[in-house]
Backbone as JSON Lines, residues from 0, in Angstrom:
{"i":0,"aa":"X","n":[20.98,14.02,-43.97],"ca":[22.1,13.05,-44.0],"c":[21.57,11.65,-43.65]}
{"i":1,"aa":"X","n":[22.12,10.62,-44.64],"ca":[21.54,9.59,-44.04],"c":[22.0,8.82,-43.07]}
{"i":2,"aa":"X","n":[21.13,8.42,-41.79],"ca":[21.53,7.45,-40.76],"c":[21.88,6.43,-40.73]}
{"i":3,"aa":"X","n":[23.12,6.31,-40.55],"ca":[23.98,4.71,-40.25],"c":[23.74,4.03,-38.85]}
{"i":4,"aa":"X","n":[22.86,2.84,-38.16],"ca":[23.22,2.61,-37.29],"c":[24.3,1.3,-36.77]}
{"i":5,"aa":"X","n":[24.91,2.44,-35.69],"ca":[25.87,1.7,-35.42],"c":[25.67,1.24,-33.92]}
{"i":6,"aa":"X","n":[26.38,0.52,-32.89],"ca":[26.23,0.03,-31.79],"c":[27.58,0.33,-31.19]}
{"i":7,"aa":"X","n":[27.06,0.75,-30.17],"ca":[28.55,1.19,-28.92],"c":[28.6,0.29,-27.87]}
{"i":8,"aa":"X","n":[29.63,0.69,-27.35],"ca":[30.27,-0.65,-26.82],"c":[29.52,-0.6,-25.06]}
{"i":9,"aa":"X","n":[29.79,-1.42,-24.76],"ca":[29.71,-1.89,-22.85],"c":[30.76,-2.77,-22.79]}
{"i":10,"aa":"X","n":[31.42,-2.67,-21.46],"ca":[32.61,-3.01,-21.23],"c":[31.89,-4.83,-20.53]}
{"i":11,"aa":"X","n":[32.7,-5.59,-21.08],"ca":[32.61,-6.93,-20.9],"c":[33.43,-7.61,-20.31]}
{"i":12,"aa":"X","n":[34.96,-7.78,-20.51],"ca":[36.08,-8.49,-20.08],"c":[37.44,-7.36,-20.33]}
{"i":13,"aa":"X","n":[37.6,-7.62,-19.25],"ca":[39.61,-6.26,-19.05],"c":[40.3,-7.25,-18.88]}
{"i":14,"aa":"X","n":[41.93,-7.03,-19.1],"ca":[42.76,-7.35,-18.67],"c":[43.99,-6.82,-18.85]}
{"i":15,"aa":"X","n":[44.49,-7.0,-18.08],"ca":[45.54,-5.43,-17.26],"c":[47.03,-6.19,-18.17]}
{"i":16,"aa":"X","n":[47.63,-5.56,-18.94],"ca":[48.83,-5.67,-19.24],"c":[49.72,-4.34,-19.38]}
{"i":17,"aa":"X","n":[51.14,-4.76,-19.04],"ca":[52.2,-3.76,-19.15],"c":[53.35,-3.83,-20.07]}
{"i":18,"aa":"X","n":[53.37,-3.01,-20.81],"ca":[54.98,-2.95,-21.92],"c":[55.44,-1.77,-22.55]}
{"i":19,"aa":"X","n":[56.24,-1.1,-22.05],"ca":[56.67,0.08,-22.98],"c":[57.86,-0.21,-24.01]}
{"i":20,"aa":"X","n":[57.84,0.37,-25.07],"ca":[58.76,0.06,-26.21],"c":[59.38,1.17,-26.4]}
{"i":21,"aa":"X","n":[60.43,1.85,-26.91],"ca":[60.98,3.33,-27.61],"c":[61.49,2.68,-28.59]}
{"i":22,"aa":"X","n":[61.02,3.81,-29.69],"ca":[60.99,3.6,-31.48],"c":[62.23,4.55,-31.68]}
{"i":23,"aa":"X","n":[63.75,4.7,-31.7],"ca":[63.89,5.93,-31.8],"c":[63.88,6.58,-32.84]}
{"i":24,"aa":"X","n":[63.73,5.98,-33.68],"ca":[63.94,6.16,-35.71],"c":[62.77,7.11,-35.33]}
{"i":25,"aa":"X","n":[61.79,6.82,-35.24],"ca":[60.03,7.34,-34.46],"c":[59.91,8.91,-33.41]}
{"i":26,"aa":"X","n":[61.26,8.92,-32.51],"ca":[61.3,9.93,-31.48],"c":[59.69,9.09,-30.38]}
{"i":27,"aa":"X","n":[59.65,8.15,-30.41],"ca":[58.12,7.55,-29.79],"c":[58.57,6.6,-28.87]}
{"i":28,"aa":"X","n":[57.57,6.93,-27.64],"ca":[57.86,5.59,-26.58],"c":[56.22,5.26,-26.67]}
{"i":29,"aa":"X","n":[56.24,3.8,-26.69],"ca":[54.74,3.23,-26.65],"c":[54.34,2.23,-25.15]}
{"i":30,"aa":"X","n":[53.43,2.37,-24.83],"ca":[53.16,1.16,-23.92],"c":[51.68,1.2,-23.9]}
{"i":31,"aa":"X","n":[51.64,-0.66,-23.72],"ca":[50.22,-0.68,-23.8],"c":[49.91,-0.98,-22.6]}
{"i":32,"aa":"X","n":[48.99,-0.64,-21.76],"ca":[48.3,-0.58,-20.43],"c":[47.25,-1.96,-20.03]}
{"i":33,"aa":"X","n":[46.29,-1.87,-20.88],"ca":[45.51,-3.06,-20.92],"c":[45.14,-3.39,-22.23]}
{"i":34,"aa":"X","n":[44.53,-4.43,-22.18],"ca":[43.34,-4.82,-23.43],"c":[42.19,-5.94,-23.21]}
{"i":35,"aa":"X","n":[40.93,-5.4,-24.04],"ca":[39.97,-5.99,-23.22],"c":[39.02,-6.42,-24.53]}
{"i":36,"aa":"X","n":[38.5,-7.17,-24.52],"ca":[37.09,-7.5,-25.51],"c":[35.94,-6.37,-25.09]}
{"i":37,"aa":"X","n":[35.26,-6.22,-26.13],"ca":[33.92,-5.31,-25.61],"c":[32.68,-5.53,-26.01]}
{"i":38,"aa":"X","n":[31.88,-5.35,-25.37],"ca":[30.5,-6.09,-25.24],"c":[29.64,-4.69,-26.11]}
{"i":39,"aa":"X","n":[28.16,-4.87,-26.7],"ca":[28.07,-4.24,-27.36],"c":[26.39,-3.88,-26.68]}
{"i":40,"aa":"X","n":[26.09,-2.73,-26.71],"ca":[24.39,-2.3,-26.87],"c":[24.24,-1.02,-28.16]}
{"i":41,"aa":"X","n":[23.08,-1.83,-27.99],"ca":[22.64,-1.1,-29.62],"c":[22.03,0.52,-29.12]}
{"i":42,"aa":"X","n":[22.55,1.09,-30.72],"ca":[22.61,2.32,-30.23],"c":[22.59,3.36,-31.76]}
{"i":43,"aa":"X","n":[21.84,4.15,-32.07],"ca":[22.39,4.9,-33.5],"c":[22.88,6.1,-33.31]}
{"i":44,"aa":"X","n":[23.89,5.98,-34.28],"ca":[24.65,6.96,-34.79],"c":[24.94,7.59,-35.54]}
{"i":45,"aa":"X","n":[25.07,9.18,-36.34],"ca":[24.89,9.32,-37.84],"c":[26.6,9.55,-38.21]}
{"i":46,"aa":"X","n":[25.99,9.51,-39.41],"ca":[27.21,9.9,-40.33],"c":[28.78,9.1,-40.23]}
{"i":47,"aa":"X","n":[29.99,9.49,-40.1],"ca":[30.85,8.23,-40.21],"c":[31.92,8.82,-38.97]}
{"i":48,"aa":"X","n":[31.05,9.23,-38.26],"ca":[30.97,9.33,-36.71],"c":[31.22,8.65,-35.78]}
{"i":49,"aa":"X","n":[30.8,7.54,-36.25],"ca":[29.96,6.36,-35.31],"c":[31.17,5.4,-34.74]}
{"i":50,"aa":"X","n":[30.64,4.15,-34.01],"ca":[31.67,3.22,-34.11],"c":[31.86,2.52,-35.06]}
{"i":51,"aa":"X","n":[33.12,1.65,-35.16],"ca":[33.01,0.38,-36.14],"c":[32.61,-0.91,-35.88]}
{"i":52,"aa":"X","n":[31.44,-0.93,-36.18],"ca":[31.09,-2.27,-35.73],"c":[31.21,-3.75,-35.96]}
{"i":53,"aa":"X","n":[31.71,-5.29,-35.01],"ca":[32.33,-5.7,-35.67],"c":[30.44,-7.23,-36.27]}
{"i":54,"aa":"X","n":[30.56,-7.88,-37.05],"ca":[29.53,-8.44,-37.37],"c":[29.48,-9.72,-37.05]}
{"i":55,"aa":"X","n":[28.62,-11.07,-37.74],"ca":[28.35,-11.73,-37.33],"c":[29.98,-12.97,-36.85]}
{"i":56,"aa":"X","n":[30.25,-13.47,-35.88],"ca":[31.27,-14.22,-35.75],"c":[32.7,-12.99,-35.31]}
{"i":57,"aa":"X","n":[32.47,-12.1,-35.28],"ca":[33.76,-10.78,-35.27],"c":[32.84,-10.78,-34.02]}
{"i":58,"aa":"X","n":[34.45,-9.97,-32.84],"ca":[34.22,-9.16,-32.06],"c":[35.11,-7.95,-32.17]}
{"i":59,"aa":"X","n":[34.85,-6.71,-30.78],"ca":[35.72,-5.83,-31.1],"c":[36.57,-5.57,-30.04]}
{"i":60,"aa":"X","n":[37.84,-4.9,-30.08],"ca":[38.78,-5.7,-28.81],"c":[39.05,-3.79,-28.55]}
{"i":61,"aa":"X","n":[39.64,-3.55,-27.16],"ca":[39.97,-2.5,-27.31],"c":[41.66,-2.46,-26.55]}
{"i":62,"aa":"X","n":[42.39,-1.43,-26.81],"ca":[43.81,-1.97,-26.48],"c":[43.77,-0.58,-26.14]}
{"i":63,"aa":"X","n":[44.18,-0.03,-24.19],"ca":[44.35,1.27,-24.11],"c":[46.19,1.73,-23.87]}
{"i":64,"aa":"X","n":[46.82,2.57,-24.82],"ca":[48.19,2.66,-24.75],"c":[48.58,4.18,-24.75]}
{"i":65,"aa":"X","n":[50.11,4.17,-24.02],"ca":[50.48,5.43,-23.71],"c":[51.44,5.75,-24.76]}
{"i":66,"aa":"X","n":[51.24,6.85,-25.77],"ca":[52.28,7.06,-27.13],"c":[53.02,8.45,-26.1]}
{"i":67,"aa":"X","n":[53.91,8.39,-26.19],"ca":[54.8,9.79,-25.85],"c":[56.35,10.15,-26.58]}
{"i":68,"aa":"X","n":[56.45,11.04,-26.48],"ca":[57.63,11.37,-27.93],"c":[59.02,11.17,-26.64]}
{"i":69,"aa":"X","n":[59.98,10.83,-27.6],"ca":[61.31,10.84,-26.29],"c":[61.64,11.58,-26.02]}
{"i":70,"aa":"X","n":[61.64,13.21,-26.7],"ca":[62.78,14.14,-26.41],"c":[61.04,14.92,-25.93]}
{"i":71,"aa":"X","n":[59.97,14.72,-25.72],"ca":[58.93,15.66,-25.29],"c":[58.49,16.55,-26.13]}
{"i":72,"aa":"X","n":[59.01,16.51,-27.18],"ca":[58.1,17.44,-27.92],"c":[57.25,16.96,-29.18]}
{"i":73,"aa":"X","n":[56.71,18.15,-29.79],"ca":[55.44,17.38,-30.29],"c":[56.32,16.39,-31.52]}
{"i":74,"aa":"X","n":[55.41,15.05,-31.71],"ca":[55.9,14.61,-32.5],"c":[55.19,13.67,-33.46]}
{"i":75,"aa":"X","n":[55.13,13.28,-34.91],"ca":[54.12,12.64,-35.67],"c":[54.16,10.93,-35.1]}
{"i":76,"aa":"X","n":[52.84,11.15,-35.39],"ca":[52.32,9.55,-34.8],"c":[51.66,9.1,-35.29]}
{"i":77,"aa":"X","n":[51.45,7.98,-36.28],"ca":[50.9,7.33,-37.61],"c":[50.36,6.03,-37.07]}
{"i":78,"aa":"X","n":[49.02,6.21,-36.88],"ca":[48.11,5.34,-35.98],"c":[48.04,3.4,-37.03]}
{"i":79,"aa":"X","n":[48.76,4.3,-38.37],"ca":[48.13,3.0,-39.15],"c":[49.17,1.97,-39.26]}
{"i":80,"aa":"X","n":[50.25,2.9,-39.06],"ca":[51.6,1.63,-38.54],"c":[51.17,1.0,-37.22]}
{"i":81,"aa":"X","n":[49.99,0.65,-36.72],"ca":[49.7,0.06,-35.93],"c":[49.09,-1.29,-36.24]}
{"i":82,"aa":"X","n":[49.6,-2.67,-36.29],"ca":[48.44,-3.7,-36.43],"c":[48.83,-4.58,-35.86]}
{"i":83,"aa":"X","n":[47.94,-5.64,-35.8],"ca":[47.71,-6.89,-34.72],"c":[47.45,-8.2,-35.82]}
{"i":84,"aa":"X","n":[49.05,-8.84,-34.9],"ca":[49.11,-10.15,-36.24],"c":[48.2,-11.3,-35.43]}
{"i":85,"aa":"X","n":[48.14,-12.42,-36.09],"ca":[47.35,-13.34,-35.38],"c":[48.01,-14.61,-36.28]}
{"i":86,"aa":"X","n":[48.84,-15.93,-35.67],"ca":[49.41,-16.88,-36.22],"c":[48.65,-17.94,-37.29]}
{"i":87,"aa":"X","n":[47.2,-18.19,-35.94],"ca":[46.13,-19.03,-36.7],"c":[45.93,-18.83,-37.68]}
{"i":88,"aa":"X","n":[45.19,-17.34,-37.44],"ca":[44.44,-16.92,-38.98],"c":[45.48,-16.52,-40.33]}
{"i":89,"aa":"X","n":[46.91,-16.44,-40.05],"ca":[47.94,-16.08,-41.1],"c":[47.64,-14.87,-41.54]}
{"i":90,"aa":"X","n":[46.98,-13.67,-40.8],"ca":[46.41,-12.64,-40.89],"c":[47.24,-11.31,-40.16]}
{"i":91,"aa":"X","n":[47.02,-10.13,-40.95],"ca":[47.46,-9.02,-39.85],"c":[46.46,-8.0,-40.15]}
{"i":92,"aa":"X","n":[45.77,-7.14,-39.06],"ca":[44.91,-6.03,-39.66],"c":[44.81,-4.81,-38.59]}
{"i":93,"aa":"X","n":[44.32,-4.31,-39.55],"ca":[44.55,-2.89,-38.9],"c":[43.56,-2.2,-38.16]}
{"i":94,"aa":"X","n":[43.71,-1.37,-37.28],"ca":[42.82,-1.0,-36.47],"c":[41.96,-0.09,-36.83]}
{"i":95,"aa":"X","n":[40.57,-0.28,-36.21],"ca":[39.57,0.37,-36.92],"c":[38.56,1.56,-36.12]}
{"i":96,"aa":"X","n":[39.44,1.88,-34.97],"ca":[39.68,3.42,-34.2],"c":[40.3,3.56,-33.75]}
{"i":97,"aa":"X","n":[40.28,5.37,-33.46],"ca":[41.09,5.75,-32.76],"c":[40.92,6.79,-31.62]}
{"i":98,"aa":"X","n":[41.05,6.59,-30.26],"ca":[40.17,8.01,-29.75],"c":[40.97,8.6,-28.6]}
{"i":99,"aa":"X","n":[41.07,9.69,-27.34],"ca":[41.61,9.62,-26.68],"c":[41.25,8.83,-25.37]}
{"i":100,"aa":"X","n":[41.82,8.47,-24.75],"ca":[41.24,7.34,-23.4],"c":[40.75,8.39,-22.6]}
{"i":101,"aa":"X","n":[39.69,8.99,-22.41],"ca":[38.68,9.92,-21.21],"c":[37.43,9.2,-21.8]}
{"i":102,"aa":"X","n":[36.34,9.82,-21.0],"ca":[35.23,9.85,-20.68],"c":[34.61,10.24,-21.89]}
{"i":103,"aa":"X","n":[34.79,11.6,-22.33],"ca":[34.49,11.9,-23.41],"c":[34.66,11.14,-25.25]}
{"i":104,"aa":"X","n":[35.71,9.93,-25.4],"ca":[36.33,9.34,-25.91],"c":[36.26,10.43,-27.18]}
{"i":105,"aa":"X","n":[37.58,11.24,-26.84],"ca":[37.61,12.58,-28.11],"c":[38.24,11.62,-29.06]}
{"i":106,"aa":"X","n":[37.85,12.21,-30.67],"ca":[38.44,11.5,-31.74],"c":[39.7,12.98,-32.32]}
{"i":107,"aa":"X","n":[40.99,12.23,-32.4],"ca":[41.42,13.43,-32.45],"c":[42.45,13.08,-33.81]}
{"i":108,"aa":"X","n":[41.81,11.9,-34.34],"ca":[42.27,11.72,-35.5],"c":[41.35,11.36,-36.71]}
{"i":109,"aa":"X","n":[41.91,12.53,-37.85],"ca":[41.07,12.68,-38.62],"c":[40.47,10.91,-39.15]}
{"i":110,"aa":"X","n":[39.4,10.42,-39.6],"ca":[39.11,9.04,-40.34],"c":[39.34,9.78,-41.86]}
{"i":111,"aa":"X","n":[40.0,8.21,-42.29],"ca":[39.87,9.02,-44.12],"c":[39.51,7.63,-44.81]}
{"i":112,"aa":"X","n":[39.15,7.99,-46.17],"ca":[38.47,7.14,-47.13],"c":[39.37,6.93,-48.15]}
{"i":113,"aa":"X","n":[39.89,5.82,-48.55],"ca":[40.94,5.36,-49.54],"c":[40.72,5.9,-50.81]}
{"i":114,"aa":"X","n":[39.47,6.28,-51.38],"ca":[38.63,7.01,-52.56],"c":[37.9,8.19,-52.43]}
{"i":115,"aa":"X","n":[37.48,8.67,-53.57],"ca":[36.51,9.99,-53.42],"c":[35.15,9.28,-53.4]}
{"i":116,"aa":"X","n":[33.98,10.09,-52.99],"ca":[32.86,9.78,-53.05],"c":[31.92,10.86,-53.46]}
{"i":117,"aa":"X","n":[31.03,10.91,-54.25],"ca":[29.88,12.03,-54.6],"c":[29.21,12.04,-53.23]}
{"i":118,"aa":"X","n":[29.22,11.88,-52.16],"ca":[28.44,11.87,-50.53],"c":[29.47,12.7,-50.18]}
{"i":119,"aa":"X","n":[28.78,13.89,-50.1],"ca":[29.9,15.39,-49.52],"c":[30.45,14.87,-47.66]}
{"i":120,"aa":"X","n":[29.42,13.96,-47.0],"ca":[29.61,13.72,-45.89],"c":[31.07,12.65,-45.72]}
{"i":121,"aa":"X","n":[31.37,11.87,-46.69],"ca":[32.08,11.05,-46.91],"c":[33.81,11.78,-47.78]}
{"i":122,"aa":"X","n":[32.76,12.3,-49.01],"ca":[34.12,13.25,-49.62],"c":[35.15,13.7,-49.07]}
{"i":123,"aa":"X","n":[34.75,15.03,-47.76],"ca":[35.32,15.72,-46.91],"c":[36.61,15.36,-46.09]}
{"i":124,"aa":"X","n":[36.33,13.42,-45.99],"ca":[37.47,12.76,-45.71],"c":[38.22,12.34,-46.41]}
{"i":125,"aa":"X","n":[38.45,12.16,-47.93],"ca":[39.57,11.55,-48.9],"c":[40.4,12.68,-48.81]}
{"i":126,"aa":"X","n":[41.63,12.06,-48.54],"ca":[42.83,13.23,-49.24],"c":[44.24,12.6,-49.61]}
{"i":127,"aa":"X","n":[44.08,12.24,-50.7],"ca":[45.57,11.37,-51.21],"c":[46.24,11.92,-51.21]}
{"i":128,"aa":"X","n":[46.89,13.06,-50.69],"ca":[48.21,13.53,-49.89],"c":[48.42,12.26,-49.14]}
{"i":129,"aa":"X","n":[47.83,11.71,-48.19],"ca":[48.04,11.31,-47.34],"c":[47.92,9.46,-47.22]}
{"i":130,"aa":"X","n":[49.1,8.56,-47.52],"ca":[49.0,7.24,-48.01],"c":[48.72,6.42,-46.65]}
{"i":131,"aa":"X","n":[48.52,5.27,-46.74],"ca":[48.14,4.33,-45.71],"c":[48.78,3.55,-45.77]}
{"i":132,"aa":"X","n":[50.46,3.65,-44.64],"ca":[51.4,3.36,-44.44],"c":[50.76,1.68,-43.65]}
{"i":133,"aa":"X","n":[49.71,1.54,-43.61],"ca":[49.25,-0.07,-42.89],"c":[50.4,-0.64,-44.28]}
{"i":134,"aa":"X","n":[50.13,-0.58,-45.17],"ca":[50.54,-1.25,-46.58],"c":[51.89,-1.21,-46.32]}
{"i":135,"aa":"X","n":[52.9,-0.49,-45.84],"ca":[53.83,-0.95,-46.26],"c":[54.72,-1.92,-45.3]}
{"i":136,"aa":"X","n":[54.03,-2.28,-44.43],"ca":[54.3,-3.44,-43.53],"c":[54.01,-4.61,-43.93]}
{"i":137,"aa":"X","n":[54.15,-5.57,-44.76],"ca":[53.76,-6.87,-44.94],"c":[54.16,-7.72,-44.08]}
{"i":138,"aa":"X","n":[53.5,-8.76,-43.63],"ca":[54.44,-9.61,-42.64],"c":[53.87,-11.07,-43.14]}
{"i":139,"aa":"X","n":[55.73,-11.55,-43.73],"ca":[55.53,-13.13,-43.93],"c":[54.1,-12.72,-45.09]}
{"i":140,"aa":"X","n":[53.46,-13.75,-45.92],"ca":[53.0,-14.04,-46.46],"c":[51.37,-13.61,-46.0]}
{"i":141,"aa":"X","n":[51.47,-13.4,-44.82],"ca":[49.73,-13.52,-43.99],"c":[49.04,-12.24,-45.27]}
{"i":142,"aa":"X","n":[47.78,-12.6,-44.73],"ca":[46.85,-11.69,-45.35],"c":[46.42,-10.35,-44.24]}
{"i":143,"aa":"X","n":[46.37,-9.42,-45.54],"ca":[45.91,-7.8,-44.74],"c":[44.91,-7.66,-44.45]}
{"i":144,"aa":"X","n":[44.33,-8.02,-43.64],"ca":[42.83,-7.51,-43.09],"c":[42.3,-6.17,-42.98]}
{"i":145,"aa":"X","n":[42.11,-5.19,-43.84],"ca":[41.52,-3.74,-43.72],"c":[40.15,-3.43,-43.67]}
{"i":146,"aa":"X","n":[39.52,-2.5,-42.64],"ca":[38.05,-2.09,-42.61],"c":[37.63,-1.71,-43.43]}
{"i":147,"aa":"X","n":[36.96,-1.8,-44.31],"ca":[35.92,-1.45,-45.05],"c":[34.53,-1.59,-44.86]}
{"i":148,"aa":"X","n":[34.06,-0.25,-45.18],"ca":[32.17,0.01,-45.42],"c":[31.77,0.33,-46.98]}
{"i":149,"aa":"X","n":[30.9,-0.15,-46.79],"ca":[29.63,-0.04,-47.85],"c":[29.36,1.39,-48.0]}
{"i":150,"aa":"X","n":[29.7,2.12,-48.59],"ca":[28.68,3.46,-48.8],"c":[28.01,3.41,-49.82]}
{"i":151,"aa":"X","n":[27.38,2.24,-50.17],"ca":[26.63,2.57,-51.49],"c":[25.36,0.84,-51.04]}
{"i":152,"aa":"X","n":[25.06,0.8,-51.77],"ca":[24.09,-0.47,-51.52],"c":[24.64,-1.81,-51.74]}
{"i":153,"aa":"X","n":[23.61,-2.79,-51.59],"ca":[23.88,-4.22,-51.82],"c":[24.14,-4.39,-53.45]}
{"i":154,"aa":"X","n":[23.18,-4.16,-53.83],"ca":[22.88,-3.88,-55.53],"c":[23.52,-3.11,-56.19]}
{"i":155,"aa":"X","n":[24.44,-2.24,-55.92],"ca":[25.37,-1.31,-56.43],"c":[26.06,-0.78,-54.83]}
{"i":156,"aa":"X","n":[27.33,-2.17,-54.74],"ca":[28.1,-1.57,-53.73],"c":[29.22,-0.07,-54.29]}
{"i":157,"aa":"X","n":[29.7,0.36,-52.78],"ca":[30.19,1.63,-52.81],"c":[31.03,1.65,-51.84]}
{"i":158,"aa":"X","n":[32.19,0.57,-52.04],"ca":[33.61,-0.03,-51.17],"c":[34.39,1.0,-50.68]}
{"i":159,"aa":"X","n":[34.74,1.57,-49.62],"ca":[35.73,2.33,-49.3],"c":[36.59,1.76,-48.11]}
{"i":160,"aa":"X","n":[38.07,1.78,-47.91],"ca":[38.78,1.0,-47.17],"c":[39.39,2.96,-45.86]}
{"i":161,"aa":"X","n":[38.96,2.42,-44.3],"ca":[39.45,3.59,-44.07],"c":[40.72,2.87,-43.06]}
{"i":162,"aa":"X","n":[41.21,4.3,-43.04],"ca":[42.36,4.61,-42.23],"c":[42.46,6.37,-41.69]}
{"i":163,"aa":"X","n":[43.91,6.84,-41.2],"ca":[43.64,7.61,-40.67],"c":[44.84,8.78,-40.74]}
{"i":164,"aa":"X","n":[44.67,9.72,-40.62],"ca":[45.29,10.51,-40.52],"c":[46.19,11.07,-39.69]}
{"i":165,"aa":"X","n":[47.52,11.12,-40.05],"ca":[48.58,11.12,-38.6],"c":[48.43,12.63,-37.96]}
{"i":166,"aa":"X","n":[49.26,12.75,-36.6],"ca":[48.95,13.87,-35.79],"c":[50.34,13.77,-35.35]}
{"i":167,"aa":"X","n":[50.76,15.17,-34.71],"ca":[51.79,15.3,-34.23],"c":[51.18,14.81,-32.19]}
{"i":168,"aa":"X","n":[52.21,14.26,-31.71],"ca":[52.05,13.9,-30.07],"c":[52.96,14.38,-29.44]}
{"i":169,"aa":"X","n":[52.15,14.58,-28.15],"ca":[53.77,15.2,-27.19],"c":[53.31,13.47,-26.16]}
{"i":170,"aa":"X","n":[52.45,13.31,-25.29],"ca":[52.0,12.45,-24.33],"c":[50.54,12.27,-24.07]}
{"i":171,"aa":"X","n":[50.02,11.36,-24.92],"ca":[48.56,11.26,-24.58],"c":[48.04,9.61,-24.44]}
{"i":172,"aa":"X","n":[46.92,9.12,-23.77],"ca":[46.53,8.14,-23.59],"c":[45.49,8.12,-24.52]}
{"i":173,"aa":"X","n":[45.54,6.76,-25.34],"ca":[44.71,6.39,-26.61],"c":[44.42,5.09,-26.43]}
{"i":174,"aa":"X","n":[43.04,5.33,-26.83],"ca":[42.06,3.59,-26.97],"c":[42.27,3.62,-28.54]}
{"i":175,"aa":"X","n":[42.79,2.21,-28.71],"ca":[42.78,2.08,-30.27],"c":[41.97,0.26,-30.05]}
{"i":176,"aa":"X","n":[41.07,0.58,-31.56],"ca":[40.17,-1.14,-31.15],"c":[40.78,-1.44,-32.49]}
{"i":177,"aa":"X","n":[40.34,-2.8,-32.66],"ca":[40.36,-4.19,-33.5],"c":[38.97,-4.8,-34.07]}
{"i":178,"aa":"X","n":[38.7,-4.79,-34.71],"ca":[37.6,-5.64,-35.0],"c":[38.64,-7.2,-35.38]}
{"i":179,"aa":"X","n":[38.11,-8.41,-34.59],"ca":[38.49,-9.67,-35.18],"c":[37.82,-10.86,-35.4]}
{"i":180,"aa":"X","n":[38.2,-11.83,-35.58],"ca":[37.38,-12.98,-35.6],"c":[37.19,-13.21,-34.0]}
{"i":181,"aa":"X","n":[35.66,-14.1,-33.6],"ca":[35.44,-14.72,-32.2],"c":[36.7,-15.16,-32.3]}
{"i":182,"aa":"X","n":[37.34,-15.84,-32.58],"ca":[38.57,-17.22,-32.14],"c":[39.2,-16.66,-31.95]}
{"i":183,"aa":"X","n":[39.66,-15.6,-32.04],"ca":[40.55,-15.15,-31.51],"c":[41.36,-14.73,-30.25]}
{"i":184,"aa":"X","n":[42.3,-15.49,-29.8],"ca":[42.42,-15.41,-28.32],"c":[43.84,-14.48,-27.82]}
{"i":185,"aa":"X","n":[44.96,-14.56,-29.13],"ca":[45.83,-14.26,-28.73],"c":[46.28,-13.1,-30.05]}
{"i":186,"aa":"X","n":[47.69,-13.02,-29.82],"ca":[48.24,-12.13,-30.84],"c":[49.3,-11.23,-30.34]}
{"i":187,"aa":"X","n":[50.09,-10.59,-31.32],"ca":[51.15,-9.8,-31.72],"c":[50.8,-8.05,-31.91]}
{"i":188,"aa":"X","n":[51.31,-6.97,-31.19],"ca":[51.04,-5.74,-31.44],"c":[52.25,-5.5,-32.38]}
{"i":189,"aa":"X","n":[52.21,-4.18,-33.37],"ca":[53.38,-3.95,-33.87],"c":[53.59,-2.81,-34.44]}
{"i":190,"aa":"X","n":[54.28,-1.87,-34.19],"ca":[54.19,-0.73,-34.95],"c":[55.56,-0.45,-36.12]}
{"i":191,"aa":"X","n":[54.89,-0.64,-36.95],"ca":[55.41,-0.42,-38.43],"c":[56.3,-1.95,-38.26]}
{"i":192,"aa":"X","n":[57.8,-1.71,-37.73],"ca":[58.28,-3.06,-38.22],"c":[58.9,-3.54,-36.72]}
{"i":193,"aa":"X","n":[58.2,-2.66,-35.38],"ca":[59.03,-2.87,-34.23],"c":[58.14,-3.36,-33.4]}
{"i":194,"aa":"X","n":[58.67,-4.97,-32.92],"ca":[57.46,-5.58,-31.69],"c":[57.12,-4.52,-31.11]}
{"i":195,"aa":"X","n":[55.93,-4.64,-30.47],"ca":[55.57,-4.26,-28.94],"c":[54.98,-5.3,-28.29]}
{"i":196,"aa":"X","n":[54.53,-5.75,-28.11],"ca":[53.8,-6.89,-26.83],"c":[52.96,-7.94,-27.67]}
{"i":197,"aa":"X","n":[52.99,-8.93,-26.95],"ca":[51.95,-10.3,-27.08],"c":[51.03,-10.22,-26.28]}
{"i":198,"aa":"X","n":[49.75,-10.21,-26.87],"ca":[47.9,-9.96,-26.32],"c":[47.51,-11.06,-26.23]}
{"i":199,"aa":"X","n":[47.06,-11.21,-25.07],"ca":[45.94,-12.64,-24.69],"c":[44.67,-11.77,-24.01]}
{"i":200,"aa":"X","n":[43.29,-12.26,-24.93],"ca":[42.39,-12.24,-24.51],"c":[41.75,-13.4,-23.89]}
{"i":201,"aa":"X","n":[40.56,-13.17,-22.64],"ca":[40.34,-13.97,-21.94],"c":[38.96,-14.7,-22.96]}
């Protein structure tokens, strides 16, 4: 399989915020706990495993939040109705993990690939059953910012846009990151079409 390297994070700057929201259309109560910028050491990783790394002028932000269903039982939770607007940039985009908040940082949502790919390692994740509800949120005129990698070369790129696969939740704590521009200082959380909180990074 071929090796992608990627770089994991070191914690750089926290900052402690509080907001819970209930969706009830959703059966979902959200709150976000903190959010922090993250500092990076280099590090490899194979396959599409890894982190998302953000590049030259991008950093990557991490936002840790509590999803829990209202009535307690298990309930679907669609990570991609999640994005972060930003006024400056006239931009909104979507987040580019997802994991549980421990030690272990379990990934407990499937990653998927907007296309098929002849790379069985890559393939394994397309499944158009399953649409990428980021899209049907437009907001105002801004532009969609979505992750995309290269699986193919410079000379014959091999574009795939990911997102993710929903899960049913009863109550769990989740780190979800951002890749954004440096300038970026502030911003809007939002799931599907319902505020949740205003982010200031330091």
């Amino acid at each position: 399989m071929k090796k992608i390297v990627f770089i994991l994070f070191y914690l750089l700057i926290s900052v402690t915020v509080f907001s819970q929201t209930e969706i009830s259309e959703e059966n979902l109560s959200i709150e976000i706990k903190k959010a922090r910028k993250i500092g990076l050491l280099s590090v490899q990783w194979q396959g599409n495993h890894g982190n998302i790394l953000p590049g030259k002028g991008q950093k990557r932000v991490q936002l840790r939040f509590r999803v829990k269903s209202i009535d307690e039982e298990d309930t679907p939770f669609d990570p991609n109705k999640l994005y972060f607007v930003n006024d400056e940039y006239e931009a909104r985009f979507a987040i580019s993990e997802i994991s549980f908040a421990n030690v272990l940082r379990t990934r407990i949502f499937t990653r998927l690939v907007d296309k098929d790919s002849e790379k069985k390692a890559y393939a394994s994740s397309y499944d158009p059953s399953v649409p990428n509800t980021f899209l049907d949120y437009p907001y105002k005129k801004y532009q969609d910012v979505m992750l995309s990698l290269n699986f193919g070369t410079k000379r014959k790129p091999n574009i795939h846009t990911l997102y993710f696969k929903p899960k049913n939740i009863k109550d769990h704590p989740l780190d979800i990151y951002f890749v954004l521009p440096d300038e970026i200082k502030e911003g809007r959380i939002y799931y599907g079409d319902t505020f949740i909180k205003d982010i200031n990074f330091r």
